[in-house]
C-alpha positions, 0 to 999 in steps of 0.5 A: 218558657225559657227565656232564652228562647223568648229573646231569640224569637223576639229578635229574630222577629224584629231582624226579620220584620226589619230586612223586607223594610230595607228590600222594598219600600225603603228603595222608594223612599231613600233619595240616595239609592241608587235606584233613584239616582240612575243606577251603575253610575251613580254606584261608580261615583258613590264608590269610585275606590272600587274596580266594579260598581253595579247598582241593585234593588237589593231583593237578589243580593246576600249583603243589603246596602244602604245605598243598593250599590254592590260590587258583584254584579246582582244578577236578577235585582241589577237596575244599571240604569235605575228605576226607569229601566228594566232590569238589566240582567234580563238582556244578558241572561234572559232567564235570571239565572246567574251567568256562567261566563263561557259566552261573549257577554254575562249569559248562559254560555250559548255565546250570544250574549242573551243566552235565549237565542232572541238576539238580531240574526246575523243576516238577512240576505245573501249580500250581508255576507261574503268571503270563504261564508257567502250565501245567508241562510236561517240568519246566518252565514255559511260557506257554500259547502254547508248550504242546504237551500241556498247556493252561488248560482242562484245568489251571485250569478257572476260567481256561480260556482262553489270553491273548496273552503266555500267562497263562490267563485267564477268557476273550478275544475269541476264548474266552468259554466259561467266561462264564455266560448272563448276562455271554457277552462279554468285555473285558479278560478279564473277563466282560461283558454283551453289546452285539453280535449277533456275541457270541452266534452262536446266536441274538442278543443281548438288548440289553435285559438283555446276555444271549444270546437262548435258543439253543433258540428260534430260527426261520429265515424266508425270503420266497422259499422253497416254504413253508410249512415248519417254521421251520428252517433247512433249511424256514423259514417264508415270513413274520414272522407264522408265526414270531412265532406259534411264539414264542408269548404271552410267549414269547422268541426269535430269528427270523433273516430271509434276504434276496435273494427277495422283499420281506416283506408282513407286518408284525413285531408283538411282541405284550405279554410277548415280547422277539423279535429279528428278525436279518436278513442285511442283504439283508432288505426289509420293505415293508408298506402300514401299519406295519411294525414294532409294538413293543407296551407290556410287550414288546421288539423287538430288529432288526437288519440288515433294510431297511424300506421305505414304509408309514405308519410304519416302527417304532411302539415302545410298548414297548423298541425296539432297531435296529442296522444298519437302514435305513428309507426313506420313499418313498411318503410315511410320514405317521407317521414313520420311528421313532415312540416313541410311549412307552417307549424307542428305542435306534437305532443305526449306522442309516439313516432317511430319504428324499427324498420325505419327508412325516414327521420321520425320528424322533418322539418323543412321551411315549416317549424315544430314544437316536440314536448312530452313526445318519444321519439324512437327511430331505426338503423336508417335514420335520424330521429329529427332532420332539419333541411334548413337548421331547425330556426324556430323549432323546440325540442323540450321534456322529450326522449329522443333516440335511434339505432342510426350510427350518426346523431339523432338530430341532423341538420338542426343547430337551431333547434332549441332543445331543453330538458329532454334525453338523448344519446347526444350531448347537448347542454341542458339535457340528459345524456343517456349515451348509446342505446345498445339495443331496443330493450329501453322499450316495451316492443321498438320493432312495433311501435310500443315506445312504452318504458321498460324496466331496461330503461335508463333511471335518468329518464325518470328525472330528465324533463321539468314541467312548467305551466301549460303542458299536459297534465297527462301522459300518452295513456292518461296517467297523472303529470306532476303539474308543478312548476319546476318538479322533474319528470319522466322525459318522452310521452310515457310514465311507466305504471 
């Protein structure tokens, strides 16, 4: 045999029945292993010259140590604590394998620090959770978008509605359910007043308190129906006049008026005490030989979306008047007016009032006051647009077109009028002055009442107005207002497509 062989054999024989001596009963028997001495600290005292100290029983490491202490940490043999300890690596990488570091702790890089997922879960209940991740669900929190099963309704009934980013809130756009009767809107997640007929889908708002109209006092009229009906939808009354009866003295309700038969011949009288809304579909006409609208002392008229065409006046407001989305057409000659606030208050807004033939002022304002935003005001050769009997004191002009074949002014009589972002022929500060207007080109059909823009129209009507917060976030036909503070706007009640 060669002896070289024979020495190699024996030596390595004697390394390798020296080793398990060091890897086994050595630890148990050597009172100045770590092990035996509570484990990392022991090492960190032992070695204070190192950065990091860890403590191993040194069956996992390649470089066996005397006292079992190490200066990488011995994944799989590493006694932190010493022998009365499990072994440590078992809670930052549960499967012994060396971690890969793209955790939060030493294991496996699920980034729970176990690396088995058997850690405590993020939550229990809904209430451990809050902001833009709320509600708790399969031990975690989630905003409310993502939830499968859980939602803010059912977990926080105060903040039932789910908001974009999915914090739960109040209420949205979308989810005003938890609003009470008297604030059913919502802006900014908070509960609001209403200002639009949309806000309140079964029946209409009431303009004059911001609450939605009593969603059991609602009748359906429709002038081409068989009549006489009931007032429902499915068997509506033929006229305003059954309707109005069936709210009764004082009574409070919402008429919804369907369009395309017919034009209406009876006139809408809102008798002392009732607050009546009369919402149309935008096809209604009303044409009467008297008035068609009275809105008497001590009630309120609220209409929207009808087409008042002849008769003396269109609308004689005594009382508190609201028009939204309404056009009235002088065409056979009002001697009244379009809209005459003989007293109390007129709002007129995203409407038109007018007409070529026109022999009354489109508006009038007597011992009453009216507020004029987002309206175009088009009047013929015989009159002004407004007239004020008494000077207009209290009275707003705002974000409106205003204009007449008339040769004088198209307001006359109104030095109290406030007037503001609008456009007129006439120079008045804080206004567009669009000078004369030559012809009725400016306009779709001026002869009947189309008060829709042009392309003849003058540019600086596109820029002439400036919304501000609470007017209406559409025009006369549903087109979208820029509903920014301060952003410029077409002047008058149209946005041209």
């Amino acid at each position: 045999m060669d002896i070289r062989l024979t020495i190699t054999l024996t030596v390595g024989f004697a390394v390798g029945a020296f080793i398990p001596a060091l890897q086994g009963c050595s630890v148990e028997t050597n009172p100045d292993h770590c092990v035996n001495n509570g484990g990392d600290e022991y090492c960190a005292q032992q070695h204070s010259d190192w950065e990091n100290a860890y403590c191993s029983d040194n069956r996992c490491v390649d470089e066996v140590t005397e006292d079992g202490c190490q200066q990488e940490e011995p994944t799989g043999c590493w006694y932190c604590n010493g022998k009365d300890e499990d072994e440590c690596s078992e809670a930052a990488d549960g499967d012994g394998e060396t971690g890969d570091g793209d955790g939060d702790g030493d294991g496996d890089g699920d980034g729970d620090g176990d690396g088995d997922g058997d850690t405590e879960p993020e939550c229990m209940t809904s209430d451990e959770c809050s902001g833009e991740t709320p509600l708790c669900e399969d031990g975690g929190c989630v905003g409310c978008e993502e939830a499968m099963t859980a939602s803010c309704a059912g977990e926080y009934p105060e903040t039932p509605a789910c908001a974009a980013g999915g914090a739960c809130v109040v209420c949205t756009g979308e989810d005003a359910s938890a609003c009470p009767a008297e604030m059913p809107a919502c802006a900014d997640n908070v509960c609001v007043p209403c200002d639009e007929h949309d806000q309140c889908p079964e029946s209409a708002c009431n303009m004059s308190t911001g609450a939605c109209m009593p969603s059991d006092k609602v009748w359906w009229v429709n002038s081409g129906a068989p009549g006489p009906g009931d007032g429902s939808e499915q068997d509506p009354f033929v006229n305003f006049a059954e309707a109005l009866v069936a709210i009764g003295d004082g009574g409070e309700g919402t008429i919804f008026a369907v369009g395309g038969g017919p034009p209406y011949t009876s006139s809408i009288t809102v008798n002392p005490g009732q607050t009546v809304a009369v919402i149309g579909d935008g096809e209604v006409v009303v044409a009467v030989a008297g008035q068609a609208v009275i809105v008497n002392d001590d009630a309120v008229g609220i209409l929207a979306g009808i087409n008042i065409i002849g008769g003396t006046t269109g609308v004689n407001c005594q009382g508190e008047v609201w028009l939204d989305q309404v056009s009235i057409l002088d065409s056979m000659g009002m001697v009244g007016g379009g809209v005459v606030a003989t007293g109390g208050h007129v709002e007129l807004r995203n409407s038109f009032v007018g007409g070529n033939s026109s022999t009354a002022p489109g508006v009038v304002v007597g011992q009453g006051s009216a507020r004029i935003l987002y309206s175009t005001l088009a009047t013929g050769v015989d009159a002004p647009a407004i007239e004020c009997l008494f000077g207009g004191a209290g009275s707003v002009v705002r974000n409106s077109l205003i204009v007449s074949r008339a040769v004088t002014d198209e307001m006359v009589g109104c030095p109290d009028i406030t007037t503001t972002s609008s456009a007129l022929e006439m120079t008045i500060p804080g206004n567009t002055d669009l000078d004369e207007m030559v012809d009725t080109a400016w306009f779709e059909s001026f002869n009947s009442g189309d008060f829709h823009l042009s392309g003849n129209a003058p540019a600086e009507i596109s820029s002439a107005a400036s919304w501000l917060a609470g007017d209406p976030s559409i025009d006369i036909d549903g087109e979208l207002r820029p509903t920014r503070d301060g952003v410029s706007d077409y002047a008058g009640a149209d946005i041209p497509e």
